[in-house]
Structure formats: C-alpha cells, structure tokens
ROGU-409159 format. One record per residue (C-alpha): chain; x, y, z. Coordinates in nm, 4 decimals, decimal comma, always signed. Example, Ala and Ser with C-alpha at 12.3 -4.5 7.8 and 13.67 -1.06 7.14 Angstrom:
BEGIN
@chain = A	X = +1,2300	Y = -0,4500	Z = +0,7800 $
@chain = A	X = +1,3670	Y = -0,1060	Z = +0,7140 $
This chain:
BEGIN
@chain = A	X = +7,2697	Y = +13,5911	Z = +30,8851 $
@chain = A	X = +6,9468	Y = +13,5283	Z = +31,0875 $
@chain = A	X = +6,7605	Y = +13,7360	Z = +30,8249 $
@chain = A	X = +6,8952	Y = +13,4946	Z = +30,5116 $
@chain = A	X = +6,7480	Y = +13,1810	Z = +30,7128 $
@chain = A	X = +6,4023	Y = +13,3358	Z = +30,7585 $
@chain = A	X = +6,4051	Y = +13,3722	Z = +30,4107 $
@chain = A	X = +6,5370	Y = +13,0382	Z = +30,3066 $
@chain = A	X = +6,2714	Y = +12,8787	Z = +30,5144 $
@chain = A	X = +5,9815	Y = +13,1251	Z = +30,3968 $
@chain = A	X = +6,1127	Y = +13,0384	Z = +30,0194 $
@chain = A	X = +6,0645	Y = +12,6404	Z = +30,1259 $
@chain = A	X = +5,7723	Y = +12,6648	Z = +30,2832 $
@chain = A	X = +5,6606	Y = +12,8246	Z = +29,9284 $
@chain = A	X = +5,7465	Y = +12,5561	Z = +29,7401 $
@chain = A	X = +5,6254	Y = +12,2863	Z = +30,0042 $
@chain = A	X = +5,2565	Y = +12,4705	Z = +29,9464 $
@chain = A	X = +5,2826	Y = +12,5721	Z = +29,5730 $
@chain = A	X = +5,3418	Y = +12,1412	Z = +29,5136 $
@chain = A	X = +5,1030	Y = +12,0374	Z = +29,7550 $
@chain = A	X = +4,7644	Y = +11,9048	Z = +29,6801 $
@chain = A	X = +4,5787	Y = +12,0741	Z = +29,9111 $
@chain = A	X = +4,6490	Y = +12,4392	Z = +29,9197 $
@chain = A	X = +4,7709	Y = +12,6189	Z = +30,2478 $
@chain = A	X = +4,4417	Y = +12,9303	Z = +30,3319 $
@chain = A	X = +4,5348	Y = +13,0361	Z = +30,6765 $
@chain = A	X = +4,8310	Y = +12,9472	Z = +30,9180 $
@chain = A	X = +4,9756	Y = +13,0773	Z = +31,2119 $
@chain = A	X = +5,3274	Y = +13,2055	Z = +31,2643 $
@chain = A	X = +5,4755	Y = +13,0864	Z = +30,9916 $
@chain = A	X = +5,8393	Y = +13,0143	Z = +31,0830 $
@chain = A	X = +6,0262	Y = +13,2297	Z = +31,2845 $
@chain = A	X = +6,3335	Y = +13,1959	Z = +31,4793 $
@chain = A	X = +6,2984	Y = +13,3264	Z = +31,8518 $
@chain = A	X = +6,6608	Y = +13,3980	Z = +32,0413 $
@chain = A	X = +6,5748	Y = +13,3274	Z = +32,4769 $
@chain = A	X = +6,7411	Y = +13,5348	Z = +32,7127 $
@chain = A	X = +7,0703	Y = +13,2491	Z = +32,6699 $
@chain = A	X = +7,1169	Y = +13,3066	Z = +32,2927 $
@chain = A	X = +7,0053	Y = +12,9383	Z = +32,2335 $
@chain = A	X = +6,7947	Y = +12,9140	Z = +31,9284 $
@chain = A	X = +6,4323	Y = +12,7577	Z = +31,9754 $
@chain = A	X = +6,1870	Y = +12,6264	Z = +31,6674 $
@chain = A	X = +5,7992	Y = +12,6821	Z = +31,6769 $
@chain = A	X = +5,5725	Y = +12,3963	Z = +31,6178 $
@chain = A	X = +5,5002	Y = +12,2946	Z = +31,3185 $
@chain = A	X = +5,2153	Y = +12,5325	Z = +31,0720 $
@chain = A	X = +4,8540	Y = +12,4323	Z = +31,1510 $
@chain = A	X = +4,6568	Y = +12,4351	Z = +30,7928 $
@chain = A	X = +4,2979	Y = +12,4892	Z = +30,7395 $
@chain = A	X = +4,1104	Y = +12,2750	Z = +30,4665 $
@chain = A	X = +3,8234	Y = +12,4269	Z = +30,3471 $
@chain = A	X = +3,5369	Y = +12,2329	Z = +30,1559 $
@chain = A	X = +3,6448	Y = +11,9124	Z = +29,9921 $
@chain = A	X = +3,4053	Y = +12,0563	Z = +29,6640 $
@chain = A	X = +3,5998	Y = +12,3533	Z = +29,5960 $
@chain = A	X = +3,9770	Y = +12,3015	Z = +29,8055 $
@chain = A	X = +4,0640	Y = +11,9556	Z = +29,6363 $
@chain = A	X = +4,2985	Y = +11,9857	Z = +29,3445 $
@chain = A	X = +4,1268	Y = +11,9605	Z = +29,0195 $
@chain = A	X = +4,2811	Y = +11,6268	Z = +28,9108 $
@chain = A	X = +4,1016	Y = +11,4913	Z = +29,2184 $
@chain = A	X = +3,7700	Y = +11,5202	Z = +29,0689 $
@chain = A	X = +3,8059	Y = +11,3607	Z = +28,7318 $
@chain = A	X = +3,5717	Y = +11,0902	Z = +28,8385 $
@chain = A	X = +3,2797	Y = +11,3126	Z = +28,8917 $
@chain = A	X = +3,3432	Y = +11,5955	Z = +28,6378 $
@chain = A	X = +3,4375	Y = +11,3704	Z = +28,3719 $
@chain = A	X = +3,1506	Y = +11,1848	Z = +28,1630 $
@chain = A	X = +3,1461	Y = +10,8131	Z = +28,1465 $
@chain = A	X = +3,2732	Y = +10,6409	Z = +27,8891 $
@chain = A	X = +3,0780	Y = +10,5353	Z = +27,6010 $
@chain = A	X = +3,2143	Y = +10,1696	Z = +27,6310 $
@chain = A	X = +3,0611	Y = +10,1377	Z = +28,0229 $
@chain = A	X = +2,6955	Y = +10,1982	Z = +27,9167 $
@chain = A	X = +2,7208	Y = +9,8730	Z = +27,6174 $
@chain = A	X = +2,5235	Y = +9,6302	Z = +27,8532 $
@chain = A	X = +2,2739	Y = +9,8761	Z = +27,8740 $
@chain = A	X = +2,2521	Y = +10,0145	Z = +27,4985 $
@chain = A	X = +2,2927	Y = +9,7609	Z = +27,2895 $
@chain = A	X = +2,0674	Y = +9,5194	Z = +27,2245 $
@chain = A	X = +2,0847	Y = +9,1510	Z = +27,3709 $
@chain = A	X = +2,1782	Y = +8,8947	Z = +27,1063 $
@chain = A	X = +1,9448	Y = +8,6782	Z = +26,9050 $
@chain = A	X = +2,1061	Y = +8,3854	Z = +27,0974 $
@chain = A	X = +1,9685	Y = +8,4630	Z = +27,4200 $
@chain = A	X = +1,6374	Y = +8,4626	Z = +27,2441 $
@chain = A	X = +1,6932	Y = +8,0395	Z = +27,1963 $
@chain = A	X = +1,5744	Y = +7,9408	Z = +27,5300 $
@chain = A	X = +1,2684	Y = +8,1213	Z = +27,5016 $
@chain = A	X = +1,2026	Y = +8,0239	Z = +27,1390 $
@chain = A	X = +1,2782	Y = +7,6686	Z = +27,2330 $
@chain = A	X = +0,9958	Y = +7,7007	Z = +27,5020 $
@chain = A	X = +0,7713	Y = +7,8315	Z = +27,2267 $
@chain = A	X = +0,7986	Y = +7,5905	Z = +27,0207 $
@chain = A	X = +0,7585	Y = +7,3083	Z = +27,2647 $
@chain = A	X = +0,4590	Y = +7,4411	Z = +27,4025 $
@chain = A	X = +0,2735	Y = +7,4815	Z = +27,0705 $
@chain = A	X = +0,0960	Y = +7,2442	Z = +26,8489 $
@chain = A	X = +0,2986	Y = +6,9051	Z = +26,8654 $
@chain = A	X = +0,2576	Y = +6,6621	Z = +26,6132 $
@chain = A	X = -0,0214	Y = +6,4119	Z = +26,6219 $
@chain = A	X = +0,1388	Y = +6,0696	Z = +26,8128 $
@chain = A	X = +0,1695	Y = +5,7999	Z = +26,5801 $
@chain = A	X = +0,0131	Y = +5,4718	Z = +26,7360 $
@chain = A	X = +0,2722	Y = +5,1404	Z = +26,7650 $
@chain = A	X = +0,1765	Y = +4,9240	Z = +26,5014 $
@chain = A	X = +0,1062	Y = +4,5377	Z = +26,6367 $
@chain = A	X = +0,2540	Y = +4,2377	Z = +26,4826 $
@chain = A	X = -0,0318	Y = +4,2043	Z = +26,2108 $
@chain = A	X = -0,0194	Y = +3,8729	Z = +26,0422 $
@chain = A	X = +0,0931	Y = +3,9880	Z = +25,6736 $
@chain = A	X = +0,0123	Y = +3,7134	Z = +25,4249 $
@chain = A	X = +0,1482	Y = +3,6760	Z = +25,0835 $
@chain = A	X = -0,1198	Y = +3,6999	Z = +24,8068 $
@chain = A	X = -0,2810	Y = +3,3854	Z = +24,7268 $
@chain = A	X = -0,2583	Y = +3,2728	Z = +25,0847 $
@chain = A	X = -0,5384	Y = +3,2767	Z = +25,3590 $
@chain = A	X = -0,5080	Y = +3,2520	Z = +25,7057 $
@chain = A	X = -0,7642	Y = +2,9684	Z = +25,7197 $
@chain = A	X = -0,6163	Y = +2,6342	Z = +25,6322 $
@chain = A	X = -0,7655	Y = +2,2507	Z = +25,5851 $
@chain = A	X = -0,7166	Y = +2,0705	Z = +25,9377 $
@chain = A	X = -0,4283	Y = +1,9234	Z = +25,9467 $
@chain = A	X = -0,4651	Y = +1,7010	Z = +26,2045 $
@chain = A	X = -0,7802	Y = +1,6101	Z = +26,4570 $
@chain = A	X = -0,6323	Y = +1,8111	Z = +26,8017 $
@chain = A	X = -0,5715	Y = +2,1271	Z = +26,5191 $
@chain = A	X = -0,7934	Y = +2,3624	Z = +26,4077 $
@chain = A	X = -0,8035	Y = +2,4940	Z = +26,0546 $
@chain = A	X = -0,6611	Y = +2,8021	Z = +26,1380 $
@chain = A	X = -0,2790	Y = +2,8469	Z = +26,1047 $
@chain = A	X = -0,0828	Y = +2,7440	Z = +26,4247 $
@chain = A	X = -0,3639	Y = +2,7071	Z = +26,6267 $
@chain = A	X = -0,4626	Y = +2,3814	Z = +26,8625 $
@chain = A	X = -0,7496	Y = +2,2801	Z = +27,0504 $
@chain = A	X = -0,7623	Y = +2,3414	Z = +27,3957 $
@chain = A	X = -0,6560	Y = +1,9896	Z = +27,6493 $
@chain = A	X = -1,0800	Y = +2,0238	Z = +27,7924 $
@chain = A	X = -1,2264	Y = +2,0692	Z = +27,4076 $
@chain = A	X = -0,9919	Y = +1,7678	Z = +27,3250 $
@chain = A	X = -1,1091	Y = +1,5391	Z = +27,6283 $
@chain = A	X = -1,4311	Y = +1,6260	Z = +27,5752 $
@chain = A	X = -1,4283	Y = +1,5085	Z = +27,2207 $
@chain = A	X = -1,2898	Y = +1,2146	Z = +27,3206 $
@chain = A	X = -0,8933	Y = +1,2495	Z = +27,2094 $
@chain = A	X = -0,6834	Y = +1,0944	Z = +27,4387 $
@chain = A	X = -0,4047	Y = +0,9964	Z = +27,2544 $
@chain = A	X = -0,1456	Y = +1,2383	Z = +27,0509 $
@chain = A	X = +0,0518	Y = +1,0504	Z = +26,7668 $
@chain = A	X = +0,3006	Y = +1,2065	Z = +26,5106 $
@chain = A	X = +0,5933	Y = +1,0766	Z = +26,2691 $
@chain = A	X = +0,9247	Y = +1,0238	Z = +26,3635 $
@chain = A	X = +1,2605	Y = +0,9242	Z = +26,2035 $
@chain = A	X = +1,5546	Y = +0,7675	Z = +26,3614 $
@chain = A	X = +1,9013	Y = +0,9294	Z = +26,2385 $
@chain = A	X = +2,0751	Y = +0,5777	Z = +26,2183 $
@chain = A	X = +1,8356	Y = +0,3772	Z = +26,0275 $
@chain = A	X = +1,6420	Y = +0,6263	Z = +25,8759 $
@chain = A	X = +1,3390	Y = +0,4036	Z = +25,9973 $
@chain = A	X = +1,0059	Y = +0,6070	Z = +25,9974 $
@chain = A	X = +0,7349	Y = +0,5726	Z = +26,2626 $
@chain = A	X = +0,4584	Y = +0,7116	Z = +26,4614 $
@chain = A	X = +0,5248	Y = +0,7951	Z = +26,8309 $
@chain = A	X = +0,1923	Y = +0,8039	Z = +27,1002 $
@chain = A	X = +0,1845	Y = +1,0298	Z = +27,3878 $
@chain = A	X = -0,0946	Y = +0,9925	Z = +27,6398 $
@chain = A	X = -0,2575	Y = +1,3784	Z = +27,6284 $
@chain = A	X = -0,3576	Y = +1,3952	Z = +27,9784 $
@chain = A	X = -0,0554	Y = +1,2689	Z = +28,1619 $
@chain = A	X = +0,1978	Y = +1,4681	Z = +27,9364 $
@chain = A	X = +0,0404	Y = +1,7626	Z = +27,9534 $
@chain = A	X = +0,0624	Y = +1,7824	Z = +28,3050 $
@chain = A	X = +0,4185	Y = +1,6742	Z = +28,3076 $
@chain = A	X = +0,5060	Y = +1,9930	Z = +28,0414 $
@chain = A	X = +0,2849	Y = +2,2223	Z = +28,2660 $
@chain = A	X = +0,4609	Y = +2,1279	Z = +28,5994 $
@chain = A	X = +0,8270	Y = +2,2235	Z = +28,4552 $
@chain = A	X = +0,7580	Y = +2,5083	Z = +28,3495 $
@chain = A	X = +0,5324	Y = +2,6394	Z = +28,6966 $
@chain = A	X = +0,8593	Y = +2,5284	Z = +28,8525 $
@chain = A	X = +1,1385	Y = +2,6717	Z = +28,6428 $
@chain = A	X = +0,9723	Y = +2,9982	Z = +28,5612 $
@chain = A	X = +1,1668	Y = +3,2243	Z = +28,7384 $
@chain = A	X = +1,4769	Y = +3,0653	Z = +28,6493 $
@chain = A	X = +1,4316	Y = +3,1365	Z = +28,2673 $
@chain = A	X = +1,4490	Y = +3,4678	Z = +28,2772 $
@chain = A	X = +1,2474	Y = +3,4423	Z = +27,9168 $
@chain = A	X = +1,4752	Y = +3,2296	Z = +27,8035 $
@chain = A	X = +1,4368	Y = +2,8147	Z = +27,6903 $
@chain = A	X = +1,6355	Y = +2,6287	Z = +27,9017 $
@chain = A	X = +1,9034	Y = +2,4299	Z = +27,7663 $
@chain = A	X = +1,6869	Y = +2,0899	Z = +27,7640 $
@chain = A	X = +1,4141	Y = +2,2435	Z = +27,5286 $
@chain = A	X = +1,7184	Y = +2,3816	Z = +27,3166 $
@chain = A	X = +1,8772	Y = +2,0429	Z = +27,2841 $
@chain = A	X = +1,6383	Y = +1,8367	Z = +27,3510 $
@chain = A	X = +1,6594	Y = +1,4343	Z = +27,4609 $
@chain = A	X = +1,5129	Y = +1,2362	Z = +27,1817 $
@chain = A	X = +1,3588	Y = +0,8728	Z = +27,2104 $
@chain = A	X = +1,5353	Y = +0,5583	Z = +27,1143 $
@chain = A	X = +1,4754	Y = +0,3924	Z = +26,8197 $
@chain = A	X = +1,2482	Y = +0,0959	Z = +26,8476 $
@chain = A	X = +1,3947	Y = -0,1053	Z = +26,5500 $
@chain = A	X = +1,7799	Y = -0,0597	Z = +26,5685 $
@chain = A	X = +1,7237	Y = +0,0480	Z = +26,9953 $
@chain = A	X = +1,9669	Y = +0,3474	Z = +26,9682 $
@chain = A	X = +1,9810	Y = +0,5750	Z = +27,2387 $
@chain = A	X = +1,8258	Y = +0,9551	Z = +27,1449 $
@chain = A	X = +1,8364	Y = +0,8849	Z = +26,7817 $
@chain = A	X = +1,4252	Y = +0,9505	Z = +26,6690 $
@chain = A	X = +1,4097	Y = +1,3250	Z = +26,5509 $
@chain = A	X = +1,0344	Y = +1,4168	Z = +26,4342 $
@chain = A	X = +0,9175	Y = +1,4910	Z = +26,0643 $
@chain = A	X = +0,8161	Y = +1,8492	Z = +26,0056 $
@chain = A	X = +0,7308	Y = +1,8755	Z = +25,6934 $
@chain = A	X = +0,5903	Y = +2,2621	Z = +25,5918 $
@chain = A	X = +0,5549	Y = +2,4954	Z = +25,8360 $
@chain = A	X = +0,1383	Y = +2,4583	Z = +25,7689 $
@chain = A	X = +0,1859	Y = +2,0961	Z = +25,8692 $
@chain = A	X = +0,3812	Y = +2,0970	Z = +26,1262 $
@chain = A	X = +0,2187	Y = +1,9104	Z = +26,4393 $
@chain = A	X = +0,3003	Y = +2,1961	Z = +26,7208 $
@chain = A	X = +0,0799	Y = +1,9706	Z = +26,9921 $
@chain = A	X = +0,2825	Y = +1,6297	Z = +26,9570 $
@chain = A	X = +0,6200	Y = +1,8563	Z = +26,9895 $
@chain = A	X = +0,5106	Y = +2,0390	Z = +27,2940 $
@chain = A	X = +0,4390	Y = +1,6949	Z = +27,4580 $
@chain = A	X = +0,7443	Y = +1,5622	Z = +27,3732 $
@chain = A	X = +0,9257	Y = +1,8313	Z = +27,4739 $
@chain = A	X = +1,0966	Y = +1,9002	Z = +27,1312 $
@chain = A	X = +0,9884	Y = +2,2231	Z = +26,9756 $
@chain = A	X = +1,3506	Y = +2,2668	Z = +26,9891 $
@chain = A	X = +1,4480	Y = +2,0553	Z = +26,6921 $
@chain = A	X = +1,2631	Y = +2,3506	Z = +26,4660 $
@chain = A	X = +1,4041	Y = +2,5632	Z = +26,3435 $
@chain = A	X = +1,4197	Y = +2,9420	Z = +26,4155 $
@chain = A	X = +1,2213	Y = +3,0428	Z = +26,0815 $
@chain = A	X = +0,9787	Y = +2,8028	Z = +26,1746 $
@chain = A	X = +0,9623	Y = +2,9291	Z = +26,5266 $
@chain = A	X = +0,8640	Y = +3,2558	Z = +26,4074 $
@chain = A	X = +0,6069	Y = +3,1272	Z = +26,1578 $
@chain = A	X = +0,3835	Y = +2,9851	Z = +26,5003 $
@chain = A	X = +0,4729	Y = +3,3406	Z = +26,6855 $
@chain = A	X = +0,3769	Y = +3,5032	Z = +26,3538 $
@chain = A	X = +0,0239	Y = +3,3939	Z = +26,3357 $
@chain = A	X = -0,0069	Y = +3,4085	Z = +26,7324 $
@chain = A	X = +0,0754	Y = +3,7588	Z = +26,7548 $
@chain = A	X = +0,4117	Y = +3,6866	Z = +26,9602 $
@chain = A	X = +0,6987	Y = +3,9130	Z = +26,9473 $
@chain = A	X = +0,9136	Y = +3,7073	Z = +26,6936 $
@chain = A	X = +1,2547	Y = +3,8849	Z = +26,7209 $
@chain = A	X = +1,5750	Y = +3,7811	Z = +26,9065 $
@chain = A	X = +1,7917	Y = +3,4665	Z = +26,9805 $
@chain = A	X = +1,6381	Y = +3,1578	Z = +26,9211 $
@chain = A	X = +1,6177	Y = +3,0489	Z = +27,2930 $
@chain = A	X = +1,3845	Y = +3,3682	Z = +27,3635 $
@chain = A	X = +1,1558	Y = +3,2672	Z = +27,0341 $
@chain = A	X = +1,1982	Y = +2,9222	Z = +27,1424 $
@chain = A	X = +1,0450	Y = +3,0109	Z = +27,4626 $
@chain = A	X = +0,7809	Y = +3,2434	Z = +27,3689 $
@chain = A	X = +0,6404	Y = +2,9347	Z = +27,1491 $
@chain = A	X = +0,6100	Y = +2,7150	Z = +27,4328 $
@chain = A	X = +0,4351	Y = +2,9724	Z = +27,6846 $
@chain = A	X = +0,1956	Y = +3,0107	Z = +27,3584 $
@chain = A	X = +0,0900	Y = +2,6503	Z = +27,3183 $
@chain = A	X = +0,0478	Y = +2,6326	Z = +27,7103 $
@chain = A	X = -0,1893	Y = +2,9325	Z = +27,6613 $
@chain = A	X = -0,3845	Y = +2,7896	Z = +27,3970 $
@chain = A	X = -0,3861	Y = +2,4557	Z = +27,5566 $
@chain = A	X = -0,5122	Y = +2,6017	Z = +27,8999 $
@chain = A	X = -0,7424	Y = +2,7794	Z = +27,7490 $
C-alpha cells in the first residue's frame, strides 16, 4: 500500500514538472513517506528547485519577443517617406521669403476732368479766384479792401429774389469760434444746425426762415457767402463733392461727413 502512494505522488510530481514553465534540474528528496517510532505518518517539506540561467532555462514561448523579428508594419515611420503635405509649411516659408511683388502706391484723389474742361475758370466773383472751388484767403481779402460778402437769395413764399450782405470780418470770426468750440463733439460729422440750417426772413413778405440761396452750377456757386451764412447745408451732396473734388478731400460717405469736410476746407483756405 505504502509503495502504490510513493508512486502516485512520484507520477504527480511528473506531470506537475513536465507542464511547468520552468523545468525542475535538481531537487532534494523528492517525496517520501517516513513512519516515526509511533506509526504516525509525517510529510517532508516541500521540493526546493534550482533555476538555472533565464537565457537558456525559460520556456521557448517566453522569448518570442527577442527571437522573433519585428514586424514590417513597426518600422513605417521610419521607412517610408514623409508626405508632400508636411512639405507645405516649409514651402509656404519659401515662398514668402522670396521675391514679393513690387507694392503698388495708393493712388490720391486726382482731380479727373472731362475733356473740354480745364481746371482754370473765369472769376466768378471778386473774393474767388479763377480756379475751381477756390477762395481768397480773409488777410488777401482785407488787404484788397473787401469787406463786405453779398450773394442772391430767394424766399420760398414769394419767390422774391435778393442779395443778402454779410460783414467778412465779424462773420468769419463768428463761423471760426463754433467750430474751435464744437470740435470734439463732431466726431467728423456736421452738426445738425449746418445740416438743416436756419435761414433768414424774408424782407418783403417778413416770413420767418423762408430765404434759401441761388446756386446756380456747381462753377458758380458762391462757397464764401454760404460758409458765412452758415448754409453750405442747403447743397446738395453732388455738389458737396464737386468743392471736395477739386480740393483733394476725401469725397465718400454720408452727407453730414462730406458736409463737414467742406466746411473744415473753406476754414483752411480762408485761414490761410
């Protein structure tokens, strides 16, 4: 009986080191059965095992890793070549760096006249000069000896025409004053009393802001009598743009900005 359990346990301890991954090379006793002096049955410990080197006692499948060659598919970011469109940056760089194209200057608000017209004009009046939307400076005019600014005027109601006076010394100061005071308050913009201006009463039939002025063409028009009288708004926005046309003022936008611009450009001129 004792002689079939060695063997049973010698045939398992077989198959426990046949299935194991690391093979069993020496051991000590390897499982006897020892009767004491009492007949009670004692067990050894347990089978000491001795690995040798980890390069030659591993089981085979445990060194795929380094025996096998890597895959094909693991070497692609080092074998293949990098696409075209990680070239962009670099071309991009290129091409900014190179030759760039000669700058094309801004072209200024050149005074483009139809054919058959000049630029030079007969006076049209004695504070004008005979170029087109262009007045005599307020110290050429006193010096001459113009003191007084007329132009003609029409009252809505009556339709009665007339000439209005404006002293040129004391309404040019009045016009210069306004607008050193409400400068910063335009913000480039007329005001709302140059864009509706208050008109003078009619001397014959006495109504109250009646008496618009007479234009006439835009060649004729009397720019120094409207500044006085404070109604360069009463033109209108093509003719505004005719006097910033042939001053070499930006001309585009609302009317209240063009409206503007064509005062500060009389003042200048006026001033000068």
């Amino acid at each position: 009986m004792e002689d079939k359990d060695e063997e049973l346990v010698r045939l398992k301890l077989a198959i426990r080191s046949a299935s194991s991954p690391f093979p069993v090379l020496a051991t000590t006793t390897v499982f006897s059965t020892y009767f004491s002096s009492s007949g009670a049955t004692t067990f050894p410990s347990p089978p000491i095992f001795h690995l040798a080197s980890t390069n030659s006692s591993l089981h085979p499948s445990s060194r795929r890793a380094s025996t096998n060659p890597p895959h094909p598919s693991s070497r692609r970011a080092s074998t293949n070549p990098p696409h075209p469109s990680s070239h962009r940056t670099s071309t991009s760089r290129q091409n900014v760096e190179g030759p760039l194209r000669p700058s094309q200057t801004r072209k200024s608000p050149m005074r483009i006249l139809r054919p058959g017209k000049s630029e030079t004009i007969p006076q049209p009046y004695p504070w004008a000069t005979t170029r087109r939307a262009k007045v005599r400076s307020v110290s050429d005019l006193l010096s001459k000896g113009i003191l007084k600014i007329t132009g003609d005027v029409q009252c809505k109601r009556c339709e009665k025409r007339y000439q209005i006076e404006y002293n040129l010394q004391e309404k040019f100061t009045e016009v210069n004053t306004f607008i050193t005071v409400n400068m910063d308050n335009m913000h480039d913009r007329a005001p709302q009393i140059w864009q509706s201006p208050i008109l003078p009463n009619c001397r014959f039939c006495e109504q109250n802001n009646c008496v618009k002025p007479l234009l006439g063409k835009k060649r004729r028009i009397n720019w120094l009598f409207l500044f006085l009288g404070q109604m360069l708004g009463c033109c209108k926005l093509a003719e505004l743009k005719y006097f910033c046309k042939h001053t070499k003022s930006h001309r585009t936008g609302a009317k209240d900005r063009v409206l503007y611009l064509t005062y500060l450009g009389l003042l200048k001129q006026l001033d000068s």
